[in-house]
N, C-alpha and C positions, 0 to 999 in steps of 0.2 A: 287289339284284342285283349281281353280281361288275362290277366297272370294265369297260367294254366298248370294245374299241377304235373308230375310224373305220368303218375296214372291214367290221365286225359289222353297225354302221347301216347300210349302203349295202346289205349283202346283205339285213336285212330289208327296206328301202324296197325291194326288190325282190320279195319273196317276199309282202311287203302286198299287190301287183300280181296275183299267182295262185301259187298252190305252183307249184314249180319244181327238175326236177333240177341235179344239179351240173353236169351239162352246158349245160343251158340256161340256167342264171346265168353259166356263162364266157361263152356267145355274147353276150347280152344285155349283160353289161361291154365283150367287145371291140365290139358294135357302139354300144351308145349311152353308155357312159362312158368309152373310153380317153384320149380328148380332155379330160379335167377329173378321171378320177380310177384311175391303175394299178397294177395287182395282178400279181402275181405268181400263175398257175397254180396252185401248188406252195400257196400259202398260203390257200387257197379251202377247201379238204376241212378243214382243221387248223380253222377260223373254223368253219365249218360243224359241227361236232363240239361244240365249244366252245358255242355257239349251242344246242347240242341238250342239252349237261350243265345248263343253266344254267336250262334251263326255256323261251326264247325262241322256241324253233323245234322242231318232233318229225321224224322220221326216220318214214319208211314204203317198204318194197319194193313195188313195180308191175310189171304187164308188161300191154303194151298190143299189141293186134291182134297178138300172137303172139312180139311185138320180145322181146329180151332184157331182164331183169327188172332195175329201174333203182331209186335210191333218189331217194323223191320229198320235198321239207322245204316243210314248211308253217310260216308265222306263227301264235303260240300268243297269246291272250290277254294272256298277261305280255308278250311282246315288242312285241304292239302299242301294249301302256304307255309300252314303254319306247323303243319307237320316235317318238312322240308328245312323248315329256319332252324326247327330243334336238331334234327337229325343232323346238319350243319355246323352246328353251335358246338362250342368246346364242351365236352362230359364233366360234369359235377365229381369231383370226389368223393368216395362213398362216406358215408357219416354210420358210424358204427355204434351201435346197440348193440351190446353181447349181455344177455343176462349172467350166462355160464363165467365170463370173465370176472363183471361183475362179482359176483357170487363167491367165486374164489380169491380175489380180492381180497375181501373183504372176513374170507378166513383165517389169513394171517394171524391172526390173536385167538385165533380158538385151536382145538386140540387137531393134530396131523390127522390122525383118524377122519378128522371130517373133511378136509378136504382129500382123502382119498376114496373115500367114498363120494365124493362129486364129482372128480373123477373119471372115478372107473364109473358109474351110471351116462356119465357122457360120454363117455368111450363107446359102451352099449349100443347108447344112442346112434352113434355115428355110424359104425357096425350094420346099424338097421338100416338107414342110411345109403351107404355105398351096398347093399345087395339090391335097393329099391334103383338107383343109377346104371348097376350091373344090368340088370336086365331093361332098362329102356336104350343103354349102349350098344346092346347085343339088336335089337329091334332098327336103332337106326342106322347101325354099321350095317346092315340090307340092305335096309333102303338107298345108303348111300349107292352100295353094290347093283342094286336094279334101278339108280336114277330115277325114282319116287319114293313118293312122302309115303309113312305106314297109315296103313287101312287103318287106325284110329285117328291120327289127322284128317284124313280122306273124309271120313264121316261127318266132318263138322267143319271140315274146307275142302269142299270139289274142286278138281282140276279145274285149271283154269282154259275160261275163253276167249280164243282158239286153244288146243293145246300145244301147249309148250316143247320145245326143244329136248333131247334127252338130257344135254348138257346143262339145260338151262336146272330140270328138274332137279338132274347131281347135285348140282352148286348148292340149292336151296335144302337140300337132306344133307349133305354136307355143314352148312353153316349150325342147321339145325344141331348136327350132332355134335360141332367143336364149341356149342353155346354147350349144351350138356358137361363138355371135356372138364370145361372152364367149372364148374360145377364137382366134377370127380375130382381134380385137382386139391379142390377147395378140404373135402372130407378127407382127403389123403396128406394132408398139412396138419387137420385137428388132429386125425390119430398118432400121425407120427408124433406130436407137440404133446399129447396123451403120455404118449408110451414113455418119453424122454421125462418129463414131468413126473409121472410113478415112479420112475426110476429114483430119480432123485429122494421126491419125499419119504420113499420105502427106506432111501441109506439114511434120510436125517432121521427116520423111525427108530431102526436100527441102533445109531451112533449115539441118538439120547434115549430108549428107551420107551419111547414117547406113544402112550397108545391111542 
């Protein structure tokens, strides 16, 4: 099979789930993976195409109770192979791009001032952040508690056929919310790393002056 990027996996592990329009994989990305893995709108249809050249996934027109007529892509045999070999396969280390890190960096030689105001603006940021986590936590710490996905997943992936085990449901609102955790985690390491950081710069401000 042709080299497959990230993104191809992610849209099969999604489409292993039920065939799915292009619409309903954007929703299903912004609602249960923006937190851990984002795409760009624009590069959804392009993957998707590619996906269907390749053998991985087929293309089919629908129209449902009268709706305008939608193209629906299914996971093909081969893609389940090769969705399987990845999923298998040892995890890539993450390759990291941080602008913010960057940024400050690279303030080293200019006045403390400026990087405390980068900062504290990303600090802000983060802040914004873990309340937007806060409340998708609070949503699937239920679901875990009722052994189903929230009626915003529901909307854009129906139970599945037959339905499923209570146990089974837990497990998968469960994963869902420790993918999340792994996410809070992450903001609660910037702020502390924030906090520790101001600290510092605020006493070297202090100790020279320096504004």
């Amino acid at each position: 099979m042709p080299r497959a990027n990230k993104t191809s996996f992610a849209i099969l592990g999604l489409l292993a789930w039920r065939p799915m329009s292009g619409y309903d994989l954007k929703k299903l990305i912004e609602i249960g993976l923006s937190y851990i893995w984002h795409e760009s709108y624009g590069s959804l249809y392009p993957t998707l195409d590619s996906l269907v050249r390749s053998g991985l996934a087929t293309q089919r027109e629908e129209r449902r109770h009268g709706a305008r007529r939608r193209h629906v892509y299914r996971i093909t045999p081969k893609g389940r192979r090769a969705l399987e070999a990845w999923l298998r396969a040892p995890t890539d280390l993450p390759r990291t791009k941080n602008e913010l890190q960057l940024k400050f960096f690279l303030s080293s030689r200019r006045p403390l001032s400026e990087s405390v105001r980068l900062l504290e603006e990303y600090r802000a940021q983060q802040l914004e952040v873990r309340e937007l986590y806060a409340d998708s936590e609070r949503i699937l710490r239920r679901a875990v508690d009722a052994s189903e996905l929230p009626d915003e997943v529901l909307e854009v992936l129906p139970p599945a056929e037959p339905p499923r085990s209570d146990a089974s449901r837990r497990r998968e609102a469960l994963v869902f919310l420790l993918t999340l955790r792994h996410g809070v985690r992450h903001v609660e390491a910037r702020l502390a790393w924030c906090d520790e950081a101001l600290e510092a710069l605020h006493a070297e401000m202090k100790e020279n002056d320096d504004d």
